[in-house]
N, C-alpha and C positions, 0 to 999 in steps of 0.2 A: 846144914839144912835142918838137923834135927832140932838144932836151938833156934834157929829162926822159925820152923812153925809150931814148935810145943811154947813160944815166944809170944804167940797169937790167938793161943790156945786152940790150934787146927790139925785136926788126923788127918793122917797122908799116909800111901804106903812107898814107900822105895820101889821101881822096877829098874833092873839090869838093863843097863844099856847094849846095845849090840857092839861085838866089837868085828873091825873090817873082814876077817875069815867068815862068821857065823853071819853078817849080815849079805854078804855075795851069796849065799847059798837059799837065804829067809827071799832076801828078792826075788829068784830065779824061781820062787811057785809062785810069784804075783804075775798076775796079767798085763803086767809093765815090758815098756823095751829098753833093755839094758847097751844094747850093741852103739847106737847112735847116742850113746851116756859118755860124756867125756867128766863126771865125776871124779874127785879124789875119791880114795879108799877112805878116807876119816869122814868126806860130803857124804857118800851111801850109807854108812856106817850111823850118821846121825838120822838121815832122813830114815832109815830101817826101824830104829830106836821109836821112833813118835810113831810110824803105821803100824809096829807090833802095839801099840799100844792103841790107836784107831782099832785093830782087831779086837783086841780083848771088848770093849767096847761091844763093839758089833756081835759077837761071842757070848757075851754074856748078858747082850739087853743093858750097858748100862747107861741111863737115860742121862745125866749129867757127869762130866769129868772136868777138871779143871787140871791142866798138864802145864808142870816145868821143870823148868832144866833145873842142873844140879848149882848155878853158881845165883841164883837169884837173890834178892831183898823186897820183901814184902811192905808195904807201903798202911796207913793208920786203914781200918774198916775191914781189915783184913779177915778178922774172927768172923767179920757178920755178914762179909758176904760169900767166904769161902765155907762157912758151914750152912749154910743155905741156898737154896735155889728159888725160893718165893717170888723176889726181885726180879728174875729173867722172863723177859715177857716169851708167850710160846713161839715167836716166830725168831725169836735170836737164836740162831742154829750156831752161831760162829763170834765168838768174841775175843777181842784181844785185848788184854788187858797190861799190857807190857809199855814202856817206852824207849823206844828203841833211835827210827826216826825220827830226829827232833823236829821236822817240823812237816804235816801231812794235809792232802787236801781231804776235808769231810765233809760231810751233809749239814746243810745249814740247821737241821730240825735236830732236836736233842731233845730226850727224854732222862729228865731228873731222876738217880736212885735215891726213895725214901729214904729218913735220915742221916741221909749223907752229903756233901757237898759235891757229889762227880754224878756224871751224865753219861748217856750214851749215845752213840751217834752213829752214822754208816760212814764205814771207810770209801774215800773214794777216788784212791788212789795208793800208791802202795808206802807200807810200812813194815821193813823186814822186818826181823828176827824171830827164835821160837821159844823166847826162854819164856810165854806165860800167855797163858789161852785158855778160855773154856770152850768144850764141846758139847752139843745134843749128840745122841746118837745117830739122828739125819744128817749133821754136822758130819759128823766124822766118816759114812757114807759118802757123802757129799765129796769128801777129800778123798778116799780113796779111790769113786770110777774117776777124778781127776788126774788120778796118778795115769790109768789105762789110756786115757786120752791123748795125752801130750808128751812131750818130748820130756827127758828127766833132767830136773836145772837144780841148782843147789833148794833145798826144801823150801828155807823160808821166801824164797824166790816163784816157788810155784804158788806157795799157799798165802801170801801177804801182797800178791804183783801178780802175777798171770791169773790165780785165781779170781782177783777182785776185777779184773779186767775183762774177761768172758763173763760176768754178771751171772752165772747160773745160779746163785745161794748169795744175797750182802750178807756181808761182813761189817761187824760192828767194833767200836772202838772204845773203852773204857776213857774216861775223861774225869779228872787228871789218872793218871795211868798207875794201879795198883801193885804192879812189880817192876824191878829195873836190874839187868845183869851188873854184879859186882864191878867187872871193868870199865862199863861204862858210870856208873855213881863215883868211881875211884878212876876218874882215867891217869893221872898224874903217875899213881905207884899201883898198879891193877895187883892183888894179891892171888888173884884167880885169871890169870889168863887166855884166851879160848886157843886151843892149837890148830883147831880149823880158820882161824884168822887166816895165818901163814900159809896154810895149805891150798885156800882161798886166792891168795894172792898172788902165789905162786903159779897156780894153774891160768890164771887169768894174764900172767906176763906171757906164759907161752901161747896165749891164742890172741894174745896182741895184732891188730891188723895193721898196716901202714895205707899211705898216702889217702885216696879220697875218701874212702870208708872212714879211718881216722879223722880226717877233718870233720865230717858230719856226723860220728858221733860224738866230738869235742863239743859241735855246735850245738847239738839237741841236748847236748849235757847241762851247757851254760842257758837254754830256755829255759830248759826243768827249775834249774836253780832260781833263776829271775822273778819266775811266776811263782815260784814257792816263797819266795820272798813277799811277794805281791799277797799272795792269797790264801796258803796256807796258817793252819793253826799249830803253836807249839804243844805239843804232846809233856805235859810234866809230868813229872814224881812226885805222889805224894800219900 
């Protein structure tokens, strides 16, 4: 990470990620309900990681952050938009700038960033993952009374998919998309791994439903997909 943004010529600091003991304990002062959380310990432990860093934020007034994970690739325009915030018009509280889901429903209106060739757009529908995002500090507000509200589902799941779905704050979309996790730019021979993959997956075989539950969500599986074929836009890297 250090060569990739002194690469781009961009300051960052490093924060510590929570690990599963210190982040069960960091939750347990938040106004969240942990009891009806069927989280891994490695799920808490990352979504812990991003809201201690929404605090700081909040903490210290800081009015723009741009936050990612440790396995990212930074994409060309990198310098000129990560050392600036001029570009962000004041109502983009939430942006994603990642490419994760390749292919998402957006807002047909797009707003060009000067000297550049990417746009922005309202997410409008979901697009996980967390490895590259900016936030306002309303932004990140924003995410946290979300935490208090709702039920706790793996992070990028609250904040790219339930959040965009309650409509209380759009979310906007970097077009083509200025970061992309290692695994995914590399999927063949991933150098970087994520272990919450497995952990992920794992937990979702044990709450596997059978018969008609299963079949209607196999079915609304296969619309989502159809119409995403239909009407979605590809999210690239570049």
């Amino acid at each position: 990470m250090t060569h990739e943004f002194q690469n781009h010529h961009i300051d960052f600091e490093f924060f510590d990620a929570l690990t599963p003991d210190i982040a069960a304990s960091y939750a347990k002062n938040l106004p969240i309900n942990l009891e009806d959380s069927n989280l891994t310990a490695g799920e808490l432990a990352c979504m812990m990681s991003h809201v201690s860093v929404w605090q700081k934020m909040i903490d210290e007034k800081i009015p723009y952050l741009a936050i990612f994970e440790d396995d990212v690739y930074l994409g060309k325009d990198a310098e000129f938009l990560l050392n600036s915030s001029d570009w962000i018009k004041r109502e983009w509280h939430i942006i994603k700038i990642e490419a994760f889901t390749k292919k998402v429903f957006v807002s047909s209106d797009m707003y060009p960033i000067e000297s550049t060739n990417r746009y922005i757009t309202q997410l409008k529908g979901e697009n996980l993952g967390t490895a590259g995002y900016i936030l306002t500090l309303q932004g990140a507000q924003k995410y946290l009374d979300s935490l208090a509200q709702n039920q706790l589902r793996p992070l990028d799941e609250l904040m790219f998919d339930d959040f965009i779905a309650c409509g209380s704050e759009p979310v906007y979309q970097m077009m083509p998309a200025l970061c992309i996790q290692e695994m995914l730019l590399n999927k063949e021979k991933p150098a970087l791994p994520s272990a919450l993959v497995k952990e992920r997956k794992d937990r979702m075989h044990s709450e596997r439903k059978t018969g008609l539950h299963k079949v209607k969500r196999e079915t609304s599986r296969l619309m989502r997909q159809a119409k995403k074929t239909l009407f979605a836009k590809e999210v690239m890297f570049q």
